[in-house]
C-alpha positions in Angstrom: 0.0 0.0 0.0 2.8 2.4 0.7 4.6 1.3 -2.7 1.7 2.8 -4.6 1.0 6.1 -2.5 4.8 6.7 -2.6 4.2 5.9 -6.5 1.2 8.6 -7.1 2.5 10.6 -5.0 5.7 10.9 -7.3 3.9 11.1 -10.2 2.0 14.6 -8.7 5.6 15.8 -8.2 6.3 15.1 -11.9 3.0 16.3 -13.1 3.7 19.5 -10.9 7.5 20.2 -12.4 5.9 19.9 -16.0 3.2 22.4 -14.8 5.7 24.6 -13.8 7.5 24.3 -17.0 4.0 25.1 -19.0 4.1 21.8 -20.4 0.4 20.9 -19.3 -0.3 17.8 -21.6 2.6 16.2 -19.6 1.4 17.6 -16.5 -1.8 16.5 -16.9 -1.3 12.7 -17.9 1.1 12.5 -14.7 -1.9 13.9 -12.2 -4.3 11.7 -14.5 -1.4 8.1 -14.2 -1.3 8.8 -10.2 -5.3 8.8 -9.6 -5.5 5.6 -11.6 -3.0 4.0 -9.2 -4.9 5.8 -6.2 -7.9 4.2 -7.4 -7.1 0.8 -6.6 -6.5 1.9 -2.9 -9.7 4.3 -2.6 -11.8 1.8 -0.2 -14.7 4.2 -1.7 -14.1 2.7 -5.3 -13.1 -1.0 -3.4 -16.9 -1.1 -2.0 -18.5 -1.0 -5.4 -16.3 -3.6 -6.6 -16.3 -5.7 -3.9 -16.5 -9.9 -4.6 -14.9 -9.2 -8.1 -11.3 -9.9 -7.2 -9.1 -10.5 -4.2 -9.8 -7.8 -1.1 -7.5 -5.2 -0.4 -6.1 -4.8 2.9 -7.8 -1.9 4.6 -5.8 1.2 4.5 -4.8 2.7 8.1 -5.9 6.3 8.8 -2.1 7.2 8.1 -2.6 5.9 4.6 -6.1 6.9 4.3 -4.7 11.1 5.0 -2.0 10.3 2.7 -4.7 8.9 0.0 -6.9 11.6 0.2 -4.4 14.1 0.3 -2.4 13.6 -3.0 -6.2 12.6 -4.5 -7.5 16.3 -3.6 -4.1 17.6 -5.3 -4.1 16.1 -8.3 -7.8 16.8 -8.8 -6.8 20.3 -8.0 -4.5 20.6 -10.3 -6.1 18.8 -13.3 -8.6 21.6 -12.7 -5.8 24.0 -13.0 -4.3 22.7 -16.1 -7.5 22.7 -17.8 -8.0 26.6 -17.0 -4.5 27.1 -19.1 -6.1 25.3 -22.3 -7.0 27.4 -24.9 -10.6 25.4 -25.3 -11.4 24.9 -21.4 -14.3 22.4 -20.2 -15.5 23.8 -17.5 -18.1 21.1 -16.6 -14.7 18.9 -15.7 -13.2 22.0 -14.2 -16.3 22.4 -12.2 -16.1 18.4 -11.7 -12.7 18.4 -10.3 -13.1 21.5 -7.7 -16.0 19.8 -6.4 -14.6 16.3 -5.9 -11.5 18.7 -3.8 -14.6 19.6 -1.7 -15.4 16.9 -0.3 -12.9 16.0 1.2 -11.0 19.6 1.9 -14.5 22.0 2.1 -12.7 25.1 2.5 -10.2 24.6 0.3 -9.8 28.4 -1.5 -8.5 27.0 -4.6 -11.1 24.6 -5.4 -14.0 27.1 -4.2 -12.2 29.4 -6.6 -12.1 27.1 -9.8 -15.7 25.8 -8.6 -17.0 29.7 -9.0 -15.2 30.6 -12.0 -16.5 27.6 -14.0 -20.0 27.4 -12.7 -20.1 30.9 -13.9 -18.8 30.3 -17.1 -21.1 27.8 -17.4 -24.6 30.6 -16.7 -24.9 29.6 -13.1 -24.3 32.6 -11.3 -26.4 32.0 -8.4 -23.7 28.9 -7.5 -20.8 30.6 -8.5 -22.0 33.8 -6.0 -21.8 31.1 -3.4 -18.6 29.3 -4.2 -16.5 32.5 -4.6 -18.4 34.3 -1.1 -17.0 31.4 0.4 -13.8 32.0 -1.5 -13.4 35.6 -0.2 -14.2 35.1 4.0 -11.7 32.4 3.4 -9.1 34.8 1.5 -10.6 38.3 1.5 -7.4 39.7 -0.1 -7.2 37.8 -2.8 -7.8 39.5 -6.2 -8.7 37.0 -8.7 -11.4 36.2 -5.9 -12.8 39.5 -5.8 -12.4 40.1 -9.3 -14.7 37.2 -10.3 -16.6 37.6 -7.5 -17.8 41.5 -8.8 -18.0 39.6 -12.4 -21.2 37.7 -10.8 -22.7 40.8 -9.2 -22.6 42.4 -12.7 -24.2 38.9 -14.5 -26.7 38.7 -11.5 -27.8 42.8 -11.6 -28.0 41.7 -15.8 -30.0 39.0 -15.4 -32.5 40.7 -12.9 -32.6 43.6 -15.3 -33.1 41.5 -18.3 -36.2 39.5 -16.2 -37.7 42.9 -15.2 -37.9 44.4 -19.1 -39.3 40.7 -19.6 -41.9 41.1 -17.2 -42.8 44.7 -18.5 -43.4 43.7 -21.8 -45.4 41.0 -21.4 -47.4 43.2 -18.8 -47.8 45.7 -21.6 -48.8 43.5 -24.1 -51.6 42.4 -21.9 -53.1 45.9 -21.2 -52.5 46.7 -25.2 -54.3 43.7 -25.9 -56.9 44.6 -23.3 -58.0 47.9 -24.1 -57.5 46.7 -28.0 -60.2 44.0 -26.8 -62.6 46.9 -25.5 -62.3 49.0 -28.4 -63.3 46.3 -30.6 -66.3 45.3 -28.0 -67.6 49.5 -28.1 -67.3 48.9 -31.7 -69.3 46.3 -32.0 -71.6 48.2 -30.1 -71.9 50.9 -31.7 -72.6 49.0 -34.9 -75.5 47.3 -33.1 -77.3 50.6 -32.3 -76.8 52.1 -35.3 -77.8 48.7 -37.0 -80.8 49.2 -35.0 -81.6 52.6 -36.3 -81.7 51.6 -40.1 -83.8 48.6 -39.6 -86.6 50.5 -37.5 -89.5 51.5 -39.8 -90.1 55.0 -40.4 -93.1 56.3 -38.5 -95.3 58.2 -40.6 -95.3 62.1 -40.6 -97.9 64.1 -40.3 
């Protein structure tokens, strides 16, 4: 068990020191190589497969810290890399920062990532939430704050674009409205006169 975290755990150093070196389709198949060895320890994956081949050993909360630990980097920085791409998926970058989450829940880099791509993505109320939690973790930090105002502006948009919605429809029912009782004194009007030219002439005197 220690073999392979020491293993993954070399492989993030790699994948870190070809980050560094802006080569991120190295980087990123070194992060992507030590999670597949990680798998085969993560007792969460073991349970689904369990009675499909021999049991694995079960890992010691030493091993366990040391698991999750190099699992929530890697993660971390996959989502990183994939923010340098030119084309970025930001459902996986989304993906990744939350799977940091669950294990590390105040983690500012992953709450950072998890705002920018929801928001990227049109959901502005989530990202509002990811980077507020962001900023009382980090309340200097720039990118934070910067991306944080970015939702204010898409949310004060949005409210603005649901308001002129909400006007025009409300105008188009009172134009239809008094179009409706124009048409219905109309009408009316043409009864009575109708009226008029159908009564027989009473006879003069």
């Amino acid at each position: 068990v220690w073999a392979s975290l020491e293993e993954a755990a070399r492989m993030k150093t790699e994948g870190n020191a070809f980050y560094k070196d802006k080569n991120i389709r190295s980087a990123i198949g070194r992060y992507h190589r030590a999670l597949l060895v990680l798998r085969g320890l993560d007792p969460d994956v073991m349970v689904s497969v369990k009675g499909l081949g021999p049991e694995m050993p079960a890992l010691s909360p030493e091993q366990e810290a040391s698991l999750r630990s190099t699992q929530g980097d890697c993660y971390n920085n996959l989502a990183a890399c994939l923010l340098q791409r030119p084309s970025v998926d930001y459902c996986r970058v989304r993906d990744y920062s939350l799977r940091v989450l669950q294990w590390r829940p105040g983690d500012v880099k992953a709450l950072y990532r998890a705002g920018v791509a929801t928001l990227e993505m049109g959901d502005a109320h989530s990202a509002k939430r990811y980077l507020t939690r962001a900023c009382r973790e980090q309340p200097n930090d720039a990118n934070v704050r910067k991306h944080l105002q970015r939702v204010e502006e898409k949310l004060s948009q949005d409210l603005q674009r649901e308001k002129a919605m909400y006007r025009g429809m409300f105008s188009s029912s009172m134009k239809s409205g008094s179009e409706e009782e124009i048409n219905q004194t109309h009408r009316g009007g043409e009864g009575v006169l109708a009226e008029q030219l159908n009564a027989p002439n009473e006879a003069s005197n």
